[in-house]
C-alpha positions in Angstrom: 26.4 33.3 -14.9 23.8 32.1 -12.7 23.6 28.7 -11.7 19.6 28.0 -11.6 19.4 24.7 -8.9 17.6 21.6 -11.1 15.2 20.6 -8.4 14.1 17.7 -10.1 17.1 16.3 -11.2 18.1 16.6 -7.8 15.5 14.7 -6.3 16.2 12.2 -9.1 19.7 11.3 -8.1 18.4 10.9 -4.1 15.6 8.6 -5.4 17.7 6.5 -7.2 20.0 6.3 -3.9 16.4 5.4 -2.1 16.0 2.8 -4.9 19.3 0.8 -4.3 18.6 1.1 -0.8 15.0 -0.8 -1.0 17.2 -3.8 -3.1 19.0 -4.1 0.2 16.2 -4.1 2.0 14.5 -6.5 -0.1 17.4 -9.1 -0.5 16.8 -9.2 3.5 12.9 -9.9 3.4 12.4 -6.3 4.3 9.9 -4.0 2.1 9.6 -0.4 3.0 6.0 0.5 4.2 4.4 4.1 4.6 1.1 4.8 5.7 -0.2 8.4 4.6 -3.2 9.5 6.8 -5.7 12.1 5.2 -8.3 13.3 7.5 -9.3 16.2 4.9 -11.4 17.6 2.1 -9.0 20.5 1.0 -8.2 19.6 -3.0 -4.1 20.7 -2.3 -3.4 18.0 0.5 -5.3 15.3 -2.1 -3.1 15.9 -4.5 -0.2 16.1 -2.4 -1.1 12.7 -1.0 -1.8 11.3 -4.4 1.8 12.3 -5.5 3.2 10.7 -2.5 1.3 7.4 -3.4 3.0 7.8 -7.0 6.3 8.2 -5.6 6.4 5.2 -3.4 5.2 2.8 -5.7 8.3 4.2 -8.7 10.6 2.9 -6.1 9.5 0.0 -4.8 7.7 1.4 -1.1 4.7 -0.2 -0.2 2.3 2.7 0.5 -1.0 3.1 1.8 -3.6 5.5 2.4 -5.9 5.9 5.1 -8.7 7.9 4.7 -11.1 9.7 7.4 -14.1 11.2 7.3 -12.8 15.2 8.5 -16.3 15.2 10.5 -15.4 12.2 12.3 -14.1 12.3 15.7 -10.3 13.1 16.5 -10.6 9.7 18.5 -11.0 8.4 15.2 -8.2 9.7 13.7 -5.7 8.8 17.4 -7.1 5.4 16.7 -6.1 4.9 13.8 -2.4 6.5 14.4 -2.2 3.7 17.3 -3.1 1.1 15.1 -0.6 2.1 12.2 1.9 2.3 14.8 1.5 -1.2 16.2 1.8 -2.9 12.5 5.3 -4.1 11.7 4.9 -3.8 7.8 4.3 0.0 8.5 7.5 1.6 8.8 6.6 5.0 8.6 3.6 7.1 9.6 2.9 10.5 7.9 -0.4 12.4 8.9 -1.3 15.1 6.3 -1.9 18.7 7.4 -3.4 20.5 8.0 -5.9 18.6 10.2 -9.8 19.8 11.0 -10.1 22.1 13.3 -11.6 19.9 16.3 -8.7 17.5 16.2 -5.4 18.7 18.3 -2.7 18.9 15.6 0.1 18.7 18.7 -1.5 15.6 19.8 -1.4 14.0 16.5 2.2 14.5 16.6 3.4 13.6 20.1 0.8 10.2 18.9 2.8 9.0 16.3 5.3 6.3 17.3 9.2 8.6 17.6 11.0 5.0 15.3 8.3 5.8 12.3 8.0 9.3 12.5 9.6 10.0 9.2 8.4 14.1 8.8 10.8 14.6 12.2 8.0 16.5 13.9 7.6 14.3 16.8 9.1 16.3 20.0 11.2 13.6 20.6 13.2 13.9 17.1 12.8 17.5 17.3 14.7 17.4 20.3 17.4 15.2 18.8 17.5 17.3 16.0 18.3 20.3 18.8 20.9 18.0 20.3 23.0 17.2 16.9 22.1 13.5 17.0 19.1 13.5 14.1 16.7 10.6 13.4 14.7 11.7 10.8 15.9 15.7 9.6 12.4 17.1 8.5 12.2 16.6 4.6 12.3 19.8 3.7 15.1 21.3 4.8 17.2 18.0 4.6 16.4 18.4 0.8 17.5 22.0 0.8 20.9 20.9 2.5 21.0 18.3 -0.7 20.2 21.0 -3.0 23.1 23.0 -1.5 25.4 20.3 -2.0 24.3 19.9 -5.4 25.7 23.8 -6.7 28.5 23.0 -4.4 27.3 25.5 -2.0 29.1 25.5 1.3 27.5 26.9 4.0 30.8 26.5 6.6 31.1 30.5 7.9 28.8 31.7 5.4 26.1 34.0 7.1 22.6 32.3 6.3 19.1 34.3 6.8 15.9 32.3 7.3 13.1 34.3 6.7 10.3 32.1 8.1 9.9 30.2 11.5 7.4 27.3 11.3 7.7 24.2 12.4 8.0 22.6 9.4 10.9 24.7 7.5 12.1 27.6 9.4 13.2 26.3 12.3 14.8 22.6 11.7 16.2 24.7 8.5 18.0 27.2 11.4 19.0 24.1 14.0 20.7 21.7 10.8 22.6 24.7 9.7 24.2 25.9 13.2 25.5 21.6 13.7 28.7 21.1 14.4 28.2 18.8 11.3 28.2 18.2 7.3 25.8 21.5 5.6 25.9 22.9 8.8 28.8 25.8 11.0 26.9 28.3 9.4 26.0 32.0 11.6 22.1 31.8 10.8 19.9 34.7 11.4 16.1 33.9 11.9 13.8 36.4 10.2 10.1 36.9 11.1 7.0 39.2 11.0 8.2 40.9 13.8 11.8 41.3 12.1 12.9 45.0 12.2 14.6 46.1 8.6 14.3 43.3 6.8 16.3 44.3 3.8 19.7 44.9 6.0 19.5 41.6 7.0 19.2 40.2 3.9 21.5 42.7 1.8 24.0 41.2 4.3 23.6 37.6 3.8 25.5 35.4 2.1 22.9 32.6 1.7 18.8 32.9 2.0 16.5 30.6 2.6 12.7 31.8 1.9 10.1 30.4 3.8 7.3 32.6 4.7 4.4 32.0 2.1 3.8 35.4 0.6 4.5 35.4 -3.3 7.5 37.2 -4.4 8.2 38.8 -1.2 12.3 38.7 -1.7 13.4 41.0 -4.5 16.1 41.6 -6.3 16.8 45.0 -4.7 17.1 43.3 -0.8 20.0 41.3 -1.8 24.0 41.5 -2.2 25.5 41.0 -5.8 26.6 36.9 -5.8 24.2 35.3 -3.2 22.6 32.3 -3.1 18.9 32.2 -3.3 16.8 29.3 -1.8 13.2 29.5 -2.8 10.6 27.3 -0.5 7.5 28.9 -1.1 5.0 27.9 -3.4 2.3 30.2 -3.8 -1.2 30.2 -5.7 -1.6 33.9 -7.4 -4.9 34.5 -9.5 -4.2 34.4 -13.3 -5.9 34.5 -15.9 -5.2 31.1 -17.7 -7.6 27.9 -17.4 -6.6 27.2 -14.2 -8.0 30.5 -12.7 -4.1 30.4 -11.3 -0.5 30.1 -11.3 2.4 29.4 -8.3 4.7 31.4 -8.0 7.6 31.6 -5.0 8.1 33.7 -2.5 10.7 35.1 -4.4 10.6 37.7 -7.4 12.6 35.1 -9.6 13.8 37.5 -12.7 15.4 40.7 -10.1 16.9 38.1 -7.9 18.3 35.7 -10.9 20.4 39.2 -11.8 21.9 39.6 -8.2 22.0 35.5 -7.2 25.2 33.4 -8.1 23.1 30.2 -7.5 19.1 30.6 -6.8 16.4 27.6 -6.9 13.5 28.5 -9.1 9.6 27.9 -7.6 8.0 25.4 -9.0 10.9 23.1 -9.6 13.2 23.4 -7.0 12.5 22.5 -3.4 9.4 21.0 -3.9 10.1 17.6 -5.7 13.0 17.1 -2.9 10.7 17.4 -0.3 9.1 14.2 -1.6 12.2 12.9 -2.5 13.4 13.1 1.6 10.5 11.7 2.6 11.0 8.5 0.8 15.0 8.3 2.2 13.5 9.0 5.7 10.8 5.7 5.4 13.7 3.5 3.8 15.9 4.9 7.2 12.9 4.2 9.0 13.1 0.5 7.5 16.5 -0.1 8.0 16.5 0.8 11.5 13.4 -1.3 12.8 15.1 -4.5 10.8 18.5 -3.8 11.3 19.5 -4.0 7.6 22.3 -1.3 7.0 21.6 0.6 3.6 24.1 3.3 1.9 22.1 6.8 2.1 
C-alpha cells in the first residue's frame, strides 16, 4: 500500500520543535525577529507573505513586513535591506520574489547580511552549503529531507533524480543529497530541459524529486514499480470552479500513486514544510547571533 507523505502534519511536528526552541530563547531575553520584504504587486507573493506573517506570530516570532512601492527605486529597496541588516532585533531577512524587473535580483541577495540570511541564497551560504558545512539549508529542500525522514525514507545509495535546476530547489536539493552527511550519500542525477530521454532516467530511479513547474509532467508510466515520489510543484491549471482554477503538481498524482511506495501529494506536501524551515532557519538565525543553544 502506498504511504501518501502528510505534509502538514509534518510541518506540524518541526513547528512545535521551532516552538520549544523560541521558550529557550525567551528564558534568555532573546525573541526571534524576521523581517519579510515585498517589493511587489503580484496577488501570489501577498498571500505568501501573509501566510508567513500568520506563521510567525503561532509560534511566538516577532515578524514584520516591509512594504515598497514596485515603482520605486532598487536604491530604495538596497536601503532598506541595509537597514534591516543593521537592527539587532532583526534576526532574519527574507526578500520575496520575484522582484520588479529594474531591481538586480543577484544584488538583492549578495545585499543581505550572510548571519540573517535564513532562505540560504546568499553566495556565501551557498558556498557552505557546497562545502558540507551549511548555515541555513534552503527551506525547501531541507523540508523535503524532513519529509524523507518522516516515511522512513533513506536515501544512503539509493539513486535520486532531480528533475529541475533552480536556485531555489533543484540545486541545494542535488548538493544536500550528495553530503557526506545525515539525508544525504545518495548518487543524484540532475534532470533539465536539455535532458536527453527523460523517462530512462527516471524509470531508473529509486527516489524523485519534481521540481520544474509544469503540471503533471511525471506520470505514472516514467517510473519503476516501488519508488518514492517527491512532489514540489504547485501549479495553477484553469478550472472551472469559482476560483476560475485549481493547483495541481507537477506530478500526475493517481498513475504515480499505483507505481510509488511512498509519494507526497500537491497541495499538502512540500509546501507547508517550506514555511515550516523557514521558521527553524530564523530561530537558528537567533540562536546563533545571541549565543543561546536551542535543540533543532
Amino acid at each position: 500500500m502506498t504511504h501518501v507523505i502528510d505534509g502538514n502534519a509534518v510541518a506540524e511536528d518541526v513547528r512545535a520543535d521551532v516552538a520549544d526552541a523560541i521558550d529557550t530563547l525567551e528564558a534568555e531575553g532573546v525573541t526571534p525577529g524576521l523581517a519579510t520584504v515585498l517589493m511587489s504587486d503580484d496577488g501570489g507573493s501577498q498571500t505568501y507573505v501573509s501566510m508567513k506573517q500568520r506563521a510567525c506570530e503561532e509560534v511566538g516570532i516577532d515578524g514584520t513586513t516591509v512594504e515598497i512601492d514596485p515603482d520605486a527605486p532598487a536604491q530604495e529597496l538596497y536601503d532598506t535591506i541595509d537597514e534591516l541588516n543593521a537592527d539587532p532585533s532583526i534576526h532574519g531577512i527574507l526578500v520575496q520574489m520575484p522582484v520588479p524587473d529594474h531591481v538586480d535580483q543577484r544584488e538583492v541577495l549578495r545585499r543581505v547580511d550572510p548571519m540573517k540570511d535564513v532562505d540560504g541564497f546568499h553566495p556565501e551560504n551557498v558556498g557552505r552549503l557546497v562545502a558540507g558545512e551549511p548555515r541555513f539549508k534552503p527551506c525547501t529542500p531541507h523540508g523535503i529531507q524532513k519529509l524523507l525522514a518522516s516515511a522512513d525514507v533513506d536515501v544512503e545509495g539509493k539513486d535520486v533524480v532531480v528533475m529541475g535546476r533552480s536556485d531555489i530547489v533543484g540545486k541545494p536539493m542535488a548538493n544536500l543529497l550528495i553530503q557526506k552527511a545525515e539525508g544525504g550519500n545518495a548518487t543524484v542525477t540532475v534532470c533539465h530541459s536539455r535532458t536527453q530521454d527523460l523517462e530512462a532516467k527516471t524509470r531508473n530511479a529509486d527516489i524523485i524529486i519534481a521540481a520544474v513547474g509544469v503540471p503533471e509532467m511525471l506520470t505514472g508510466d516514467m517510473l519503476s514499480e516501488g519508488v518514492v515520489v517527491i512532489d514540489v510543484g504547485t501549479n495553477r491549471v484553469d478550472a472551472d470552479n469559482e476560483k476560475g482554477y485549481t493547483l495541481t503538481g507537477d506530478v500526475e498524482f493517481e498513475s504515480a500513486k499505483e507505481k510509488a511506495s511512498v509519494i507526497s501529494p500537491s497541495p499538502g506536501g512540500v509546501g507547508p514544510m517550506t514555511i515550516a524551515m523557514l521558521l527553524y532557519n530564523t530561530v537558528r538565525a537567533a540562536s546563533l547571533e545571541s549565543g543561546v543553544d536551542v535543540d533543532l
